[in-house]
N, C-alpha and C positions, 0 to 999 in steps of 0.2 A: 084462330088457326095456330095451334103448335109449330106452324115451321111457316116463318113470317116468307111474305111475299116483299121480295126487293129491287126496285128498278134499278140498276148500275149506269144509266149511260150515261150521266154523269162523270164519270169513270175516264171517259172519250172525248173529254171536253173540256176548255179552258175557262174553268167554272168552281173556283176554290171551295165557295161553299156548299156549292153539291156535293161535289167532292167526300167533305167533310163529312157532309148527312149518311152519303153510303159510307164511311166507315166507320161510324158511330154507329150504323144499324148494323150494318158485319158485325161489328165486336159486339153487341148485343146479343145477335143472334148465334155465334159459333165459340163466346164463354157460355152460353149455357144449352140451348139444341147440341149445337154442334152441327145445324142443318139452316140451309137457307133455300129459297126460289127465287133464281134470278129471272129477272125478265129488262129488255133495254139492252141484251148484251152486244147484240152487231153481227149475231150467224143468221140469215136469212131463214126464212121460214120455209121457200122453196130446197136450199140447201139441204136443211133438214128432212125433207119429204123424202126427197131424193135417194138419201141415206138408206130410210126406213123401207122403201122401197126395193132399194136393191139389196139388202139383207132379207130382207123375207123370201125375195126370189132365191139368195144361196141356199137357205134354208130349206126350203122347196124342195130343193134337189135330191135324189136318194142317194140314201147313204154313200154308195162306192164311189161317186164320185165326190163328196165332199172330202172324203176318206184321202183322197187321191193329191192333200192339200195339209194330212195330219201334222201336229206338232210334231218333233221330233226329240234330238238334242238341246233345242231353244225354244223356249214360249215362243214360238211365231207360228199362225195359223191354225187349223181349225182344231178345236178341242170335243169329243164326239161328249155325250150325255154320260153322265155319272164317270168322267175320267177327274175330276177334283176331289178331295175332300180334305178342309179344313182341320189340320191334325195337327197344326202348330196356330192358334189364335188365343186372342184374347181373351179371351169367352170359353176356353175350353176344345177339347178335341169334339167334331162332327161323328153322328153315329154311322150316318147315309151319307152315299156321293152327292153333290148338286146336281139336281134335274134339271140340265139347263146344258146347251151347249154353246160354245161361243167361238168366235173367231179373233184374232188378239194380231194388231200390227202395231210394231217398235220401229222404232228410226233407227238405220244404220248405223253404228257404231262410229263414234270420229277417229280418224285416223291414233289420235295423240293417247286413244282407251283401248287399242285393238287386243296390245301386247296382252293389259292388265285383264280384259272381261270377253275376249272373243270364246273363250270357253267356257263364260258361267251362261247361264239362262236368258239373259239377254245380250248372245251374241250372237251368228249364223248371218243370217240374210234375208230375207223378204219372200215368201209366195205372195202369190196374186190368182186367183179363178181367174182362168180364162171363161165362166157362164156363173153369171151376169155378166158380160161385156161391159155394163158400167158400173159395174163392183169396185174396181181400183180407181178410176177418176172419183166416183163420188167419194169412197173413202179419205183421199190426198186432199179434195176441196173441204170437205168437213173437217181435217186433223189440222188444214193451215189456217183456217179462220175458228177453229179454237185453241188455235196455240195462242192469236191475237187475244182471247179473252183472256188467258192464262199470265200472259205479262203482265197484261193489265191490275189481274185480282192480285197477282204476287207484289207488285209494286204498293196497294193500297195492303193487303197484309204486311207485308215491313214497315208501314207507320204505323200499323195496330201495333207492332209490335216495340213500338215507340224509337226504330226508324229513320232516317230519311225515307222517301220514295223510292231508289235505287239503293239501298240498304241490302236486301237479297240477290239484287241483282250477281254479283258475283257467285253466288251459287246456282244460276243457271244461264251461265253462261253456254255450260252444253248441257241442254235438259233432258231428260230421260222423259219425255212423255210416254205412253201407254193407250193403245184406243182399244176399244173391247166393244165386238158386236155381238150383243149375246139374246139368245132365243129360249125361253120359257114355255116349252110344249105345254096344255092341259094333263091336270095330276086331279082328278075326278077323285080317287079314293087315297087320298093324302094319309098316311100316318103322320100323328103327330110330331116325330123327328124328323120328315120329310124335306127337303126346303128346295129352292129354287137357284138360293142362295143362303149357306147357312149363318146362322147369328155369327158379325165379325168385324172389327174397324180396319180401316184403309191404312193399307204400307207408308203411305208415301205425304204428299204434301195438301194437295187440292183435288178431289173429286167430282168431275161433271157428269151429272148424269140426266142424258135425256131419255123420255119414255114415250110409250102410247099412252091409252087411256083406259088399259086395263087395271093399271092398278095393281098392288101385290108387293110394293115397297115398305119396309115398315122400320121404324125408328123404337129403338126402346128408352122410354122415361125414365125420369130417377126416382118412381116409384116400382121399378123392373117391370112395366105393364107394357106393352106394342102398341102404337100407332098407325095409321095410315096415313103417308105420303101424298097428296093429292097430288095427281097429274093435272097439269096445266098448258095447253096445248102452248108449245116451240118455246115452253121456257125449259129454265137450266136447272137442278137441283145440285146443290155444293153440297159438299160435306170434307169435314179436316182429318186427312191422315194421322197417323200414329207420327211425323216427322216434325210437321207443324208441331203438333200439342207437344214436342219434346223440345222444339225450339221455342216455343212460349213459357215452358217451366209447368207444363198442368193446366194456364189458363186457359188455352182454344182447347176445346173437346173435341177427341177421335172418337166421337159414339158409335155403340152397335146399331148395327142395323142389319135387318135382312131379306128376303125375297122369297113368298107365299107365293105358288105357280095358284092359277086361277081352275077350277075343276072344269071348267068347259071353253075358254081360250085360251088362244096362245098370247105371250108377253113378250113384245119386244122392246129392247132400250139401248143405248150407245152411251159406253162409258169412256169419258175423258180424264184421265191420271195424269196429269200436269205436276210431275217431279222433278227435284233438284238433280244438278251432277252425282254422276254413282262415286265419288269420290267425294263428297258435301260430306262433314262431319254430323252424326247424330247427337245433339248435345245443346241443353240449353241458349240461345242466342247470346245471351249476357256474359259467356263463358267462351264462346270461338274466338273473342280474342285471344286467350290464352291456349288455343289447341298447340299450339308449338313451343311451349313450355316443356321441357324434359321432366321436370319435377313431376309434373301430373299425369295420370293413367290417361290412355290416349284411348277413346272412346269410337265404338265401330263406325265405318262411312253406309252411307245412307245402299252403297251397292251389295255391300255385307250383310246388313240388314235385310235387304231385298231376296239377294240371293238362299239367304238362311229358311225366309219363310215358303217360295217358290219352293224349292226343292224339298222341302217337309212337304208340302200339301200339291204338287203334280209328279207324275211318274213319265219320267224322264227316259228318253232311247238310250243306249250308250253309246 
């Protein structure tokens, strides 16, 4: 299997050389995939049902009332079918919108960020549907028991990254997580520019992604050829942002990857974005000591970055 399967619960336990093993197979697998399968991680399986569950019922719904819950001026809530297209990535601008619609909840703003970011993209305040009645509780119980995985994986990445265990910790002190519920209608006669999600790497730090069993994830190898992801019922798939791989120096890989809509199901998944503070500097790790150096060009914060590529690739209220 190209994208190794890896138990972490090790990870949760006072168990050194577990420990060890999971971050010896991490750094195996995210210097060269860039992709891992977690499984052992601690979100319950019913959790997750649950999730999936009440997403497909928002989904369900017709249009005007989901409508009724659109984004606005901030990435927060429902983003209707073909409103993205990736026109600032790595990989090039997207030719089509993403066939895909999603739902997108951000953590309130901490007081101490309101001044600096209540006006970029992830500032505003929260919707919630009122139908699914358990739309918002399942949402809050999935985001806080994978925030718990997200400490965890962050603490064993800052020893990959040669570390202590609380090495990163300062940089998410107030984290910017990102949960993303997003729905992949049937695209039966797909042109080949078509996607679901288009060829692209992740902003930010850690990527979780849970799926059904459709299928339709795809990783590209570094012989530029696509893969398939295999879904693995209530496990996790990671993958390293564009912040990691800049605090590694190039080591951890942000690989592309993207999302084939299936021509006769629908696809759903739940993505967890587990990022540092939107004031975390973008830049080498070996080198943040020195970010307060006057001598040296001071390099964009991780919210800059954020905000830069948001606002390229969504269209924004005024």
């Amino acid at each position: 299997m190209l994208v190794p399967v890896i138990d972490i619960s090790a990870l949760y336990e006072d168990d050194a050389n577990g420990w060890r093993l999971v971050e010896e197979k991490l750094y195996e697998a995210h210097s060269t995939v860039g992709f891992s399968i977690l499984t052992g991680h601690g979100v319950p399986a019913r959790m997750m049902d649950d999730l999936f569950a009440a997403s497909a019922r928002f989904y369900a719904l017709p249009l005007e009332q989901k409508l009724a819950y659109r984004y606005g001026a901030h990435l927060r809530g429902y983003l209707p079918l073909n409103t993205s297209t990736l026109t600032r990535s790595t990989l090039g601008s997207a030719r089509k919108p993403n066939y895909s619609e999603s739902f997108i909840v951000l953590n309130e703003l901490d007081e101490s960020l309101c001044d600096q970011w209540s006006r970029s993209a992830m500032g505003g305040h929260q919707v919630w549907p009122l139908d699914p009645k358990e739309f918002e509780i399942a949402v809050r119980r999935y985001r806080a028991a994978m925030t718990r995985v997200g400490q965890a994986m962050v603490r064993c990445f800052a020893c990959m990254l040669g570390l202590p265990r609380d090495g990163l910790d300062p940089y998410f002190e107030t984290p910017n997580p990102i949960l993303r519920l997003l729905h992949y209608p049937p695209l039966p006669d797909r042109e080949a520019n078509q996607f679901g999600s288009a060829p692209h790497t992740d902003y930010g730090c850690l990527s979780f992604i849970a799926q059904d069993d459709v299928g339709g994830l795809q990783v590209k190898a570094a012989d530029n050829s696509w893969f398939d992801v295999p879904a693995i019922p209530h496990a996790l798939v990671l993958n390293t942002g564009q912040v990691m791989e800049a605090w590694s120096g190039g080591v951890l890989k942000a690989t592309p990857h993207r999302v084939i809509n299936h021509p006769e199901k629908s696809r759903y998944s739940v993505g967890f974005f587990y990022d540092c503070g939107l004031n975390t500097r973008v830049m080498p790790i070996a080198s943040m000591t020195d970010a307060m150096c006057a001598c040296k060009p001071q390099p964009k914060t991780y919210g800059e970055h954020l905000e830069t590529l948001l606002r390229a690739n969504y269209s924004f209220a005024d």
